[in-house]
Residue frames as qw, qx, qy, qz and C-alpha x, y, z in Angstrom:
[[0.581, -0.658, -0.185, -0.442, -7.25, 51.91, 28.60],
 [0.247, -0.610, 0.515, -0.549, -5.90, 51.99, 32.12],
 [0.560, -0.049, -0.780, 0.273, -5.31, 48.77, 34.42],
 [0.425, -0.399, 0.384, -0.716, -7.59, 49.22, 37.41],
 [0.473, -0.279, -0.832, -0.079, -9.39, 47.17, 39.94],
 [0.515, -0.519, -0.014, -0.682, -12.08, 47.41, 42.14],
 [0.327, -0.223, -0.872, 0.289, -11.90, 45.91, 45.72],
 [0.526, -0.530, -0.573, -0.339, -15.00, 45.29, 47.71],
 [0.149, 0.250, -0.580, 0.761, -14.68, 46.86, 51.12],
 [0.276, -0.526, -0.747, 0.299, -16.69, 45.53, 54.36],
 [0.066, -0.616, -0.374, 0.690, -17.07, 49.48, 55.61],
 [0.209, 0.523, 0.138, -0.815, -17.07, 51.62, 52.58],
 [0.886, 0.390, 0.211, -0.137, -17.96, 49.01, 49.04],
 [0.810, 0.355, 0.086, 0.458, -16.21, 49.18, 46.14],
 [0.310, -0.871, 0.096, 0.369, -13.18, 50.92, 46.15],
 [0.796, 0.579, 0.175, 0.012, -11.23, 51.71, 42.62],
 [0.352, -0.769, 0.367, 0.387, -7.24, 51.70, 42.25],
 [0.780, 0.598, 0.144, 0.119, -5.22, 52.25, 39.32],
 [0.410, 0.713, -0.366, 0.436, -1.50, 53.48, 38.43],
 [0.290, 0.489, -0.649, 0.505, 0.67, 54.25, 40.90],
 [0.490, -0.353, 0.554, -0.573, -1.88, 52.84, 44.12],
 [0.982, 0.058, -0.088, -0.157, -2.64, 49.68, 42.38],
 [0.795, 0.246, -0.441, 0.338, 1.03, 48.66, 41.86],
 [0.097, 0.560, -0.644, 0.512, 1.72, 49.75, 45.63],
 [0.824, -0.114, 0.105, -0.545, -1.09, 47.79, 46.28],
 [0.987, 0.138, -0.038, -0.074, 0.72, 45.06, 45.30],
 [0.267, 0.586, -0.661, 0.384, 4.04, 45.72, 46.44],
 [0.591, 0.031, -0.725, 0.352, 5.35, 43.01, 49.34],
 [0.014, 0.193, -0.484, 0.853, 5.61, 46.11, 51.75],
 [0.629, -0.081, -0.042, -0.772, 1.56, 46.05, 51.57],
 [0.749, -0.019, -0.610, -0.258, 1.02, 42.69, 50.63],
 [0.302, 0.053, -0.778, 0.548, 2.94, 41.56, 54.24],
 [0.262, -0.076, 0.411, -0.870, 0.17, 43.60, 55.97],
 [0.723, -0.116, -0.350, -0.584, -2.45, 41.30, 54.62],
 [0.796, -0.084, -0.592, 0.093, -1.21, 38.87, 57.54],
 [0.192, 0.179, -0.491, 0.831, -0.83, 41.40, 60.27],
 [0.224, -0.749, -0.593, -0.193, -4.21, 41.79, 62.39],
 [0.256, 0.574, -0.129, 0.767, -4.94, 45.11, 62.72],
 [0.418, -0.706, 0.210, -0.531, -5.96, 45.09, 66.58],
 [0.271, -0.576, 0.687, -0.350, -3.80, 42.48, 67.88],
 [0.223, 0.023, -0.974, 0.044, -4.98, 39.71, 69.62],
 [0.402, -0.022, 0.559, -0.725, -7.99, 41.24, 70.62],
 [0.589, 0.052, -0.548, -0.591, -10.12, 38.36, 68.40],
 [0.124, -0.084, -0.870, 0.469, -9.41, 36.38, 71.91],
 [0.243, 0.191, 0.445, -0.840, -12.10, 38.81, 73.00],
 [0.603, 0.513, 0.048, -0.609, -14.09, 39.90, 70.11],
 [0.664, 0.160, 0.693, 0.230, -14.33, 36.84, 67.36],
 [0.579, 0.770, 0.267, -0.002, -15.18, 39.18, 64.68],
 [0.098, -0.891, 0.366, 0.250, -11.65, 41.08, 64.99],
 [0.769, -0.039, 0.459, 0.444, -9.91, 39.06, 62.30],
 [0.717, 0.646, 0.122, 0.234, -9.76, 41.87, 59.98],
 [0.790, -0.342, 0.086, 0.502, -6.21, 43.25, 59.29],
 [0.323, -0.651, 0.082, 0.682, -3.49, 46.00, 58.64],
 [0.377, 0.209, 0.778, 0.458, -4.36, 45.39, 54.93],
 [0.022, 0.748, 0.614, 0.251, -7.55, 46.73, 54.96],
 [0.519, -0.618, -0.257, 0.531, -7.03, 49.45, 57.23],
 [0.305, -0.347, 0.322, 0.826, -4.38, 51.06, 55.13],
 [0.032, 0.357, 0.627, 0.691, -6.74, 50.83, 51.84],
 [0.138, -0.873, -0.457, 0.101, -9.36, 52.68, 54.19],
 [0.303, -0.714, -0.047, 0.630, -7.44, 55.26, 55.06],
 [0.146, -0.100, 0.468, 0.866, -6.06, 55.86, 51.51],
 [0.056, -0.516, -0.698, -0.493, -9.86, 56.26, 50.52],
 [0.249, -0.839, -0.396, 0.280, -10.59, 58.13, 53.16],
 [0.408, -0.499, 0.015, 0.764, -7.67, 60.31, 52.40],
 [0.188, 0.202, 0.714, 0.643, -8.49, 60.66, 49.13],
 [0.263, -0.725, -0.604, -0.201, -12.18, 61.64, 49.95],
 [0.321, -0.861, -0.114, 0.378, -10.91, 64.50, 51.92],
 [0.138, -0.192, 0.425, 0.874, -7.93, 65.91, 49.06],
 [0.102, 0.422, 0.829, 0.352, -11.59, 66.00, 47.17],
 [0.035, -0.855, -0.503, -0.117, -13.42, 67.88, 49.30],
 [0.177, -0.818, 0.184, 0.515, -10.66, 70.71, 49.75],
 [0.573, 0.816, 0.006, 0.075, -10.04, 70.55, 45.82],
 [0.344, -0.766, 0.316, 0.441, -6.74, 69.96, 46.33],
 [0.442, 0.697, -0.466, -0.318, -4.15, 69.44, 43.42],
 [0.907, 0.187, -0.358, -0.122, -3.45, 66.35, 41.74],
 [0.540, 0.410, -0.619, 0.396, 0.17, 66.10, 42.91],
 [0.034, -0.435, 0.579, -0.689, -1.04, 66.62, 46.17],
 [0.788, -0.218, 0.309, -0.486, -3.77, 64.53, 46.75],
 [0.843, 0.344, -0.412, 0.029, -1.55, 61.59, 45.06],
 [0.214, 0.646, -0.497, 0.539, 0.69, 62.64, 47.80],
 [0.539, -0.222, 0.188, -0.791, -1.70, 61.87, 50.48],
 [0.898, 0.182, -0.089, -0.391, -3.08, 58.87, 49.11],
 [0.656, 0.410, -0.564, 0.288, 0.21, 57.16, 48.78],
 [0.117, 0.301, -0.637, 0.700, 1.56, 58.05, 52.37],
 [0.689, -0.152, 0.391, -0.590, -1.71, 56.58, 53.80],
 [0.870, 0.243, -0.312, -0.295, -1.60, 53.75, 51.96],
 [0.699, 0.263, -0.523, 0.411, 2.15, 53.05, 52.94],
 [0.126, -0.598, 0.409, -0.678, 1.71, 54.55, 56.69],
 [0.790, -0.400, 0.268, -0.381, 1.90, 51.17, 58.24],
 [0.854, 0.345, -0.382, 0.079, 4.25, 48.89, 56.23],
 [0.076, 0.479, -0.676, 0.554, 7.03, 49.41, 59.57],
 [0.643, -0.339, 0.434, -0.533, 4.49, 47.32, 61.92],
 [0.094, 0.341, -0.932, 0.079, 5.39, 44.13, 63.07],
 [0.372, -0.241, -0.896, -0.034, 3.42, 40.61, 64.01],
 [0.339, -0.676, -0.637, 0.148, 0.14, 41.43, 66.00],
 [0.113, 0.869, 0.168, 0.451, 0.56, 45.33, 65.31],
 [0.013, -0.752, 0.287, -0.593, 1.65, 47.03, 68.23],
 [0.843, -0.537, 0.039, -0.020, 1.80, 44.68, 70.69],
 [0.868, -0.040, 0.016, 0.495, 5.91, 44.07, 70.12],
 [0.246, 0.932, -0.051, 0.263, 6.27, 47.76, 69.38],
 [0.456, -0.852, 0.256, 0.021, 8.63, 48.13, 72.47],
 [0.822, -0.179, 0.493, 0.222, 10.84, 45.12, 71.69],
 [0.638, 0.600, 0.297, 0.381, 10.92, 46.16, 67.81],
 [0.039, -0.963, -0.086, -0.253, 12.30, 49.65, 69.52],
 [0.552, -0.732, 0.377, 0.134, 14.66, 48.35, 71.60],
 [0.749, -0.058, 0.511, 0.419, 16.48, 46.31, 69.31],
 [0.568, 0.449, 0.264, 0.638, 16.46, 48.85, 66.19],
 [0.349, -0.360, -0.177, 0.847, 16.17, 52.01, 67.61],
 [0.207, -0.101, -0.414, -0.881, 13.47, 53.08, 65.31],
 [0.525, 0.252, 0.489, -0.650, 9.44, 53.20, 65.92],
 [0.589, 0.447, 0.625, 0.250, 7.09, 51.23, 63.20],
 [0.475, 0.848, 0.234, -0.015, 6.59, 54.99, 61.57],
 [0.107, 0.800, -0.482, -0.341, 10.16, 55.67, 61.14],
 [0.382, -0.075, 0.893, 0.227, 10.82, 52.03, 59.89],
 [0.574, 0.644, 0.464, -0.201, 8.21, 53.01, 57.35],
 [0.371, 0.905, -0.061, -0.197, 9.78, 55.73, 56.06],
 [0.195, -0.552, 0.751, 0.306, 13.19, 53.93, 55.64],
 [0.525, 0.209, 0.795, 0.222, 11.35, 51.07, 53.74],
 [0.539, 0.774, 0.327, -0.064, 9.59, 53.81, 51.36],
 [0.084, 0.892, -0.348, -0.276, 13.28, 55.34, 50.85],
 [0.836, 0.288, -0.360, 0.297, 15.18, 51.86, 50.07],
 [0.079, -0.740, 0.576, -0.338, 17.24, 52.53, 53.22],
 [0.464, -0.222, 0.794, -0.322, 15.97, 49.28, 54.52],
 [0.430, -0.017, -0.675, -0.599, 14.06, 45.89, 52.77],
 [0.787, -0.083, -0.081, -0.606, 11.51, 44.03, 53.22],
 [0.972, 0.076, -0.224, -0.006, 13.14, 40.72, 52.36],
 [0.700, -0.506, 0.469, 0.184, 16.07, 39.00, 54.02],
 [0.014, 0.601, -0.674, -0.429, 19.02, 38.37, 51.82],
 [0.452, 0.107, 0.866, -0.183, 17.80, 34.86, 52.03],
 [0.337, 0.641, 0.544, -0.424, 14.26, 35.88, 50.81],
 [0.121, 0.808, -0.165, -0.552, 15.90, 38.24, 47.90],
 [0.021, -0.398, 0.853, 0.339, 17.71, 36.10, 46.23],
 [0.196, 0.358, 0.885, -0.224, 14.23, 33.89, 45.91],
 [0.139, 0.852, 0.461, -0.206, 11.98, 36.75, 44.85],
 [0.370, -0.346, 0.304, 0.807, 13.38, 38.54, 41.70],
 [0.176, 0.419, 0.460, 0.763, 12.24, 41.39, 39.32],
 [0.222, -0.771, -0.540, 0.255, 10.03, 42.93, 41.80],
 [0.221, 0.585, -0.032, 0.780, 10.21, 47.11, 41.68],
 [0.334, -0.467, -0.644, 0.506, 10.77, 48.34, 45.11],
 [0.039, 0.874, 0.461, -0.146, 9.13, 51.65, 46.09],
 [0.302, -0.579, 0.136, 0.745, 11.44, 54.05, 45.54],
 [0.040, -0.116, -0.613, -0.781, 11.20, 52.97, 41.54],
 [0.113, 0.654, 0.727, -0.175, 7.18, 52.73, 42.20],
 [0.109, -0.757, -0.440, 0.471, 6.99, 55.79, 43.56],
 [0.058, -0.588, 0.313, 0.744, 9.60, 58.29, 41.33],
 [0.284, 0.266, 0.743, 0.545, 7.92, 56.38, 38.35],
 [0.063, 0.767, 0.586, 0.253, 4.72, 58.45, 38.67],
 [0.262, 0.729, -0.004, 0.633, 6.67, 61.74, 39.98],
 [0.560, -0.794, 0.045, -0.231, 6.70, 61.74, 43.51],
 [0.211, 0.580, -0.596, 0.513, 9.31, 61.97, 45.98],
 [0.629, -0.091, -0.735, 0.237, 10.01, 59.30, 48.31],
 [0.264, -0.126, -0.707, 0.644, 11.40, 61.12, 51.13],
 [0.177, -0.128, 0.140, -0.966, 8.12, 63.58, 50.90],
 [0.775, -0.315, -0.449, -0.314, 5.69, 60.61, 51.08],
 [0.646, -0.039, -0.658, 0.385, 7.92, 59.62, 54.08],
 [0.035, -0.125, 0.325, -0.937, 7.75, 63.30, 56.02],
 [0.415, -0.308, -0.193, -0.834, 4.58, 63.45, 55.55],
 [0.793, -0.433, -0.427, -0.045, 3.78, 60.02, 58.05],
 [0.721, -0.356, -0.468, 0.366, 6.63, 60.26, 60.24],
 [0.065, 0.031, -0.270, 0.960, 6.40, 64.59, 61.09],
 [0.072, -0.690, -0.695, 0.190, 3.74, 65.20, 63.44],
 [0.239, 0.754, 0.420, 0.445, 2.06, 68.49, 62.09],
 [0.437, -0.893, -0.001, 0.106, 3.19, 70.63, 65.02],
 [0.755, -0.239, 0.353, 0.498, 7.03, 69.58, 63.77],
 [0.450, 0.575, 0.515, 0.450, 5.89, 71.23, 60.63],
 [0.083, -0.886, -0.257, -0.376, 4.83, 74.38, 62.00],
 [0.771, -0.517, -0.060, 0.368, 7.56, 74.59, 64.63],
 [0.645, 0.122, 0.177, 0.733, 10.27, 76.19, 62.22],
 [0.055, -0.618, -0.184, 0.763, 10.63, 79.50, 62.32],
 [0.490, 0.851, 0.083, -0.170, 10.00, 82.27, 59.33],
 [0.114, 0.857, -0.446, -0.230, 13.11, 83.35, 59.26],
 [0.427, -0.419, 0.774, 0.207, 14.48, 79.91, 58.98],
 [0.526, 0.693, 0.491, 0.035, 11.98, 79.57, 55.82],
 [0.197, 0.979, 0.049, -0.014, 13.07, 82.30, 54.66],
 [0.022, -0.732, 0.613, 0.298, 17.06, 82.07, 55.28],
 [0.841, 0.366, -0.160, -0.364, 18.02, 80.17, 52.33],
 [0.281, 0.498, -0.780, 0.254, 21.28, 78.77, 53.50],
 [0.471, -0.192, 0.705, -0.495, 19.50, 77.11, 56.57],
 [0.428, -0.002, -0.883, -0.195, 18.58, 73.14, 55.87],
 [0.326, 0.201, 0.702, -0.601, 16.09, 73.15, 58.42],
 [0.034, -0.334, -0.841, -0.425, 12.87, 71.60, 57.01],
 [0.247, 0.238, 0.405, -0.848, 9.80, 74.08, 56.59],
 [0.093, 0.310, 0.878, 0.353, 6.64, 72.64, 55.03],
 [0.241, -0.030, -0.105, -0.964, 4.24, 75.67, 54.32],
 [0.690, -0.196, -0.540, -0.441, 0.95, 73.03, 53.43],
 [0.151, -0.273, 0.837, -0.450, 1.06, 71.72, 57.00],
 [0.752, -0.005, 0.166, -0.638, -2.46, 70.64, 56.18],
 [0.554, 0.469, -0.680, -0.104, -0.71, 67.33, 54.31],
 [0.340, 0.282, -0.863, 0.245, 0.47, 66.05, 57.26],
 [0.302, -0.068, 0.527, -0.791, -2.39, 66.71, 59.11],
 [0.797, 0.119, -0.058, -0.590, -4.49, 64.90, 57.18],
 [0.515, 0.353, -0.750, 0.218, -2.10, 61.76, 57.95],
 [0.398, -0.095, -0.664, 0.626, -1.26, 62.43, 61.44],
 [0.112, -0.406, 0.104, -0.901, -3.48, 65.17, 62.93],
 [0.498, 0.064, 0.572, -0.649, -6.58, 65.74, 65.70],
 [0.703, 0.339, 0.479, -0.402, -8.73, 64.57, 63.15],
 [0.218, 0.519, -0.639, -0.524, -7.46, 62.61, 60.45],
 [0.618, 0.271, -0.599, -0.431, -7.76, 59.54, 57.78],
 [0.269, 0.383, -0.831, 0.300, -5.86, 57.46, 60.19],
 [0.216, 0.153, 0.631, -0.729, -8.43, 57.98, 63.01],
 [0.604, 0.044, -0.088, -0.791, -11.65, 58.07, 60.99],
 [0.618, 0.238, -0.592, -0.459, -10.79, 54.75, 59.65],
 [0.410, 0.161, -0.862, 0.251, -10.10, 52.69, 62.56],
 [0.249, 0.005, 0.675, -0.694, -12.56, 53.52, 64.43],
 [0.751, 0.263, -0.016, -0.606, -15.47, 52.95, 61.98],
 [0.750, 0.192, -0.540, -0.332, -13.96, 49.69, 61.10],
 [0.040, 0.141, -0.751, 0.644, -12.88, 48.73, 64.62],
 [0.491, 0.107, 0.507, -0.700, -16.29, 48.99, 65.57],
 [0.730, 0.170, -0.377, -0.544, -17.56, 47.31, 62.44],
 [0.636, 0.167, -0.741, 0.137, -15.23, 43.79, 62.94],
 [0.107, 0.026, -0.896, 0.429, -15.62, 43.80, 66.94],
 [0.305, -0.560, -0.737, -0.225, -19.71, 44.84, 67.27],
 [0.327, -0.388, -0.370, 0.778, -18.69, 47.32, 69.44],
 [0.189, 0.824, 0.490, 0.214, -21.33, 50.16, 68.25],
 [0.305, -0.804, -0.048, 0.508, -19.04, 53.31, 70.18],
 [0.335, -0.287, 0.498, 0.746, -16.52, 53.87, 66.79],
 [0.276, 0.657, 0.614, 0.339, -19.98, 54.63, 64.71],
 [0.255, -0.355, 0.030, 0.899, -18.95, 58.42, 63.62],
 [0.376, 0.823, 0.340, -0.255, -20.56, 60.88, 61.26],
 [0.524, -0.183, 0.459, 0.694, -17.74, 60.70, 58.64],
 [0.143, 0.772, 0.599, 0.158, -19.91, 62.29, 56.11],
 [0.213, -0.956, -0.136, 0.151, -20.10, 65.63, 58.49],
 [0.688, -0.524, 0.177, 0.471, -16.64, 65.45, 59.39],
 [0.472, 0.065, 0.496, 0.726, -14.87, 65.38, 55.96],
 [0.224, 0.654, 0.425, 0.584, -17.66, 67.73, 53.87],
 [0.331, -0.929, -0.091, 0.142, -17.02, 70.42, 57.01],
 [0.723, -0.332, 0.154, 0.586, -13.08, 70.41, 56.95],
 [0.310, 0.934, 0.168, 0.063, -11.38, 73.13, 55.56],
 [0.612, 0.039, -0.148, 0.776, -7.85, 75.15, 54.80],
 [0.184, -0.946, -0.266, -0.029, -7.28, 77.74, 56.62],
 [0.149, -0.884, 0.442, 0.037, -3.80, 79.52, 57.14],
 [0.585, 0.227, -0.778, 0.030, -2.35, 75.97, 55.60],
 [0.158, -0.165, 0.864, -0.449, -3.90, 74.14, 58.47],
 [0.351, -0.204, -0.805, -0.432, -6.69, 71.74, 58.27],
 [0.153, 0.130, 0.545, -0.814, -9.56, 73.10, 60.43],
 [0.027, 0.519, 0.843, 0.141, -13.31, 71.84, 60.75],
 [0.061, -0.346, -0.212, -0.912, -15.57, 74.54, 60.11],
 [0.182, -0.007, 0.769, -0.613, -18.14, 75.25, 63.20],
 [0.754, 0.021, -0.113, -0.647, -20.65, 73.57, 61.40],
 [0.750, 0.201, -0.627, 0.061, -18.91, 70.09, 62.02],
 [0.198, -0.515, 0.617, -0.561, -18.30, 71.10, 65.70],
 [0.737, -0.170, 0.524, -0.391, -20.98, 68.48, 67.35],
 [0.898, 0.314, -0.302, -0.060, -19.57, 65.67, 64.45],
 [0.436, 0.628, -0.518, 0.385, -16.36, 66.55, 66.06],
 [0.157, -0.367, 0.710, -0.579, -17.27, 65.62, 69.56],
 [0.989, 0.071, 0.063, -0.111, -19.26, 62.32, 68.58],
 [0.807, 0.422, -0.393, 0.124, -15.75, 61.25, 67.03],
 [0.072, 0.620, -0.581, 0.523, -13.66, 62.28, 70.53],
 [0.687, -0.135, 0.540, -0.467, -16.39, 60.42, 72.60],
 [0.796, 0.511, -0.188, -0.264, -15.97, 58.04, 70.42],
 [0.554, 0.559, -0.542, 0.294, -12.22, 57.10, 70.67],
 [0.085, -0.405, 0.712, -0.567, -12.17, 57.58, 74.01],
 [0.872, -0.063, 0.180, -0.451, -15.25, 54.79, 74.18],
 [0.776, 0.445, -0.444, -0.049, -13.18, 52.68, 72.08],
 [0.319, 0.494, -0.702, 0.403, -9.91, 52.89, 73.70],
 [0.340, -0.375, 0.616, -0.603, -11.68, 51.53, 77.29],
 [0.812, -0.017, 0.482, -0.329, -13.91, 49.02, 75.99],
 [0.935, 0.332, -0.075, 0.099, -11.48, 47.18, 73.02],
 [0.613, 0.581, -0.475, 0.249, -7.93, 48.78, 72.62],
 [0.118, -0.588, 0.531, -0.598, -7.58, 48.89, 76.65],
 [0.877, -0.257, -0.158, -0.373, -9.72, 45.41, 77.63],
 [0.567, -0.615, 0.548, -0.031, -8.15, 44.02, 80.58],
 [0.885, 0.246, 0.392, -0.057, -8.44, 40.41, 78.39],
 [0.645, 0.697, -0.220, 0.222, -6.40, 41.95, 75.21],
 [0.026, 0.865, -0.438, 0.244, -4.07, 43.21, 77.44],
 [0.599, -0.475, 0.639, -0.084, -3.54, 40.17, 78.98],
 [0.905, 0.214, 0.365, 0.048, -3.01, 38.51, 76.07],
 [0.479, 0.813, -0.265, 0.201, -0.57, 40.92, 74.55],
 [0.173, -0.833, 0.503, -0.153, 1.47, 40.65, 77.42],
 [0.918, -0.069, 0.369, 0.128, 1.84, 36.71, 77.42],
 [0.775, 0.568, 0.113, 0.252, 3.14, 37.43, 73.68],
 [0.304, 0.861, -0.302, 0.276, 5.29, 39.91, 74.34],
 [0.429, -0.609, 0.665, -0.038, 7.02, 38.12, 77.57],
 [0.817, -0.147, 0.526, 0.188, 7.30, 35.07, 75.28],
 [0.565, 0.733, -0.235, 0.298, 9.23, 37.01, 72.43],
 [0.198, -0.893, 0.347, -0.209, 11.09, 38.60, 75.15],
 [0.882, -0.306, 0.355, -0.057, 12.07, 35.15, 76.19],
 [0.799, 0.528, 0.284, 0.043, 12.94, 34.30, 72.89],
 [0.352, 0.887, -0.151, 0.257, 15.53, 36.96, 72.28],
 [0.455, -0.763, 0.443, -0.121, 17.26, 36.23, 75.47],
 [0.464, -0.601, 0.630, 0.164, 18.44, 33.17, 73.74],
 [0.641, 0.363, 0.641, 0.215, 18.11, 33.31, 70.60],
 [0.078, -0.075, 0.350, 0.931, 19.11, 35.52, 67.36],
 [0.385, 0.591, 0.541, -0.458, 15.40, 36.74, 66.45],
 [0.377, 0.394, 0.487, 0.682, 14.33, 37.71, 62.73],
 [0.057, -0.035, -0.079, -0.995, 13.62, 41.24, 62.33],
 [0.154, 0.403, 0.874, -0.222, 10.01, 41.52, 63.24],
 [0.314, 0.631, 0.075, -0.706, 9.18, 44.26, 60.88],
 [0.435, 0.312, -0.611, -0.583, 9.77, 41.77, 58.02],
 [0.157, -0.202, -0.965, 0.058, 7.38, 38.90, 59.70],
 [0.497, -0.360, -0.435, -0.659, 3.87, 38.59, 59.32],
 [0.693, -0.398, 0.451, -0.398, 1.76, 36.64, 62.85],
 [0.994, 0.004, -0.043, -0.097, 1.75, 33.61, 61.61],
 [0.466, 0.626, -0.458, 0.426, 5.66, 34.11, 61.15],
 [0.236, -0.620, 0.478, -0.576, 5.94, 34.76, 64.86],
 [0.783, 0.268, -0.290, -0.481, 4.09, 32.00, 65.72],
 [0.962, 0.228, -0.137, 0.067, 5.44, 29.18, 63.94],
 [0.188, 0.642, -0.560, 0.489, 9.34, 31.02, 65.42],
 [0.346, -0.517, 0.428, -0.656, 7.79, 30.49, 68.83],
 [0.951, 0.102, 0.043, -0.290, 6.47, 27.26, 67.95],
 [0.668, 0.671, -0.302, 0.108, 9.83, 26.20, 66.88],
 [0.233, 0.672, -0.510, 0.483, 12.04, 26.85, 69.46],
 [0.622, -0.104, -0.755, 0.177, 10.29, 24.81, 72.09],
 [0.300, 0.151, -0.341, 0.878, 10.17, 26.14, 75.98],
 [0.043, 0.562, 0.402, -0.722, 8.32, 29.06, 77.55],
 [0.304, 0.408, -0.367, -0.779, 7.60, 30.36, 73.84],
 [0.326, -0.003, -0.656, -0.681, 6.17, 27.88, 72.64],
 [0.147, -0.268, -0.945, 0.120, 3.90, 27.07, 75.42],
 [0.198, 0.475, 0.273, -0.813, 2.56, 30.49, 75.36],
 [0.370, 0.141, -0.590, -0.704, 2.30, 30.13, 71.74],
 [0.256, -0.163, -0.953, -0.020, 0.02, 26.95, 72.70],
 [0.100, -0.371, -0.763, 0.519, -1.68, 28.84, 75.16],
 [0.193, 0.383, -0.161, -0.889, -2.56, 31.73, 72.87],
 [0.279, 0.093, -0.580, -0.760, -3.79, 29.59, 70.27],
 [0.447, -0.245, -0.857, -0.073, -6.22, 27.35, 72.51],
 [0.365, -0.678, -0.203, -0.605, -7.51, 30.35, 74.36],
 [0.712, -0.323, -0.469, 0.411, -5.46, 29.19, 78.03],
 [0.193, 0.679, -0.254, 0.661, -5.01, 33.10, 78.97],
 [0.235, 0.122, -0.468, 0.843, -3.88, 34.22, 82.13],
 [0.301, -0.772, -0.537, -0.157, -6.32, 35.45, 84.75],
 [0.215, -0.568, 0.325, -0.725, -6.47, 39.29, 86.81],
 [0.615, -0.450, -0.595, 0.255, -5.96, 37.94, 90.32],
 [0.422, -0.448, -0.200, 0.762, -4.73, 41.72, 91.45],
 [0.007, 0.857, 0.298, 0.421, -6.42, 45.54, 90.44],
 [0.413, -0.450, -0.342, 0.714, -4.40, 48.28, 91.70],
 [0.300, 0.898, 0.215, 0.241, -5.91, 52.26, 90.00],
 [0.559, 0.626, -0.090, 0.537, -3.36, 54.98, 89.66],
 [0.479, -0.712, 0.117, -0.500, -4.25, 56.62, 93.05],
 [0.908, -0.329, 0.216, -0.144, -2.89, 53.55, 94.74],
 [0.865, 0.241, -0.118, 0.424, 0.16, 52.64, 92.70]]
């Protein structure tokens, strides 16, 4: 009999993983997200926002999953799916996107292309240090080619937006000498990355669960048992039309009254001018292999302007708006 478990999700219950999503479930790359919160620092604001990049990712892979279902797709393809939601966040650093810029400037890569190098083995998780500590482990590449799948096509599938897909010409399909990439299923990625995807369903319905914010309550239901292929593109069927414009009003409710709150924002930015500090005189660790608490305890460490933000962050001392200027005016 199969090796499975069942975890207990806050938004959708029990949720059941076996082969090849249990043991990425339990790969490092994942496991690290269980210490990453998935909206930042807004828990300054909202107290309930402690849950994290952990959960998140197992939503989405259930969500994806629940949508390769209702379009009947094929095994290999909804395994595809499932996998590349699961692992479409392992590239994000301490306090999610707040450091994004800094993590950009210094490798030249975004969190979703630092994904897809950690799901190819181009990059690790662990510091030499850290390796040499932590031995037998299978990294994803073996995971992944154990149960048939192709790395780099779990990787395309997060870090080409669906329009990238559909961009190539015929003829360059079609000439056979040409190494341009042409991905025919465009729906794949779309159900990743798209207008209306896994990515999006989940964060807003559990966003709104963890801060009380009631705007990220959707009709997921509608959404997913409407969706459909059409010409390989993933298109809601106009019976899903008025689900589809609860979920836009929606996002855009979100984004003004949590991911945009003057408050978060003024707490990301403390953090990010006391990394910034930090680097200026100091070798930093890679911040795509550190969890928050990592950060932190760095900032803590070093003494200074870092670690008095770090002080101020963790005893609620934020900054105050002493100046409002609107776009019209800048």
């Amino acid at each position: 009999m199969a090796e499975y478990k069942i975890i207990h999700d806050t938004v959708y219950g029990s949720i059941k993983l076996s082969g090849l999503m249990l043991e990425l479930l339990e790969s490092p790359e994942v496991q690290k997200l269980a210490g990453i919160h998935q909206l930042g620092l807004a828990y300054l604001v909202f107290p309930g926002a402690n849950h994290t990049r952990l959960e998140h990712s197992l939503g989405t892979s259930f969500i994806a999953g629940r949508i390769a279902n209702e379009l009947s797709l094929e095994e290999n393809e909804s395994d595809l799916v499932k996998c590349a939601a699961l692992l479409h966040d392992i590239g994000h650093g301490p306090f999610s996107h707040t450091l994004e810029m800094m993590v950009h400037q210094k490798t030249g890569h975004s969190h979703m292309e630092l994904t897809a190098k950690l799901i190819t083995g181009k990059i690790d998780i662990f510091s030499d240090e850290e390796s040499k500590v932590i031995t037998g482990r299978k990294t994803l590449p073996e995971i992944i080619e154990k149960y048939g799948l192709a790395p780099p096509e779990i990787a395309d599938l997060i870090t080409s937006p669906p329009e990238d897909t559909k961009t190539a010409t015929l003829e360059s399909y079609q000439d056979k000498s040409s190494q341009q990439f042409f991905n025919p299923k465009v729906y794949l990625n779309q159900i990743i990355h798209g207008e209306i995807d896994a990515d999006q369903i989940d964060y807003l319905m559990r966003d709104s669960h963890y801060t009380g914010i009631a705007h990220g309550i959707i009709d997921v239901d509608r959404l997913i048992q409407t969706m459909e292929i059409y010409n390989n593109d993933l298109v809601i069927h106009r019976r899903g039309l008025s689900a589809v414009e609860g979920m836009l009003v929606a996002r855009s409710l979100m984004y003004s009254s949590i991911y945009f709150h003057k408050t978060v924002r003024i707490a990301e930015l403390m953090l990010a001018r006391a990394a910034e500090a930090a680097k200026k005189d100091h070798e930093m660790p890679e911040l795509y292999r550190m969890a928050d608490s990592d950060l932190l305890n760095y900032l803590r460490s070093l003494g200074g302007f870092p670690a008095e933000i770090e002080r101020k962050l963790k005893y609620r001392r934020l900054y105050k708006k002493v100046l409002s200027l609107s776009p019209t005016e800048l």
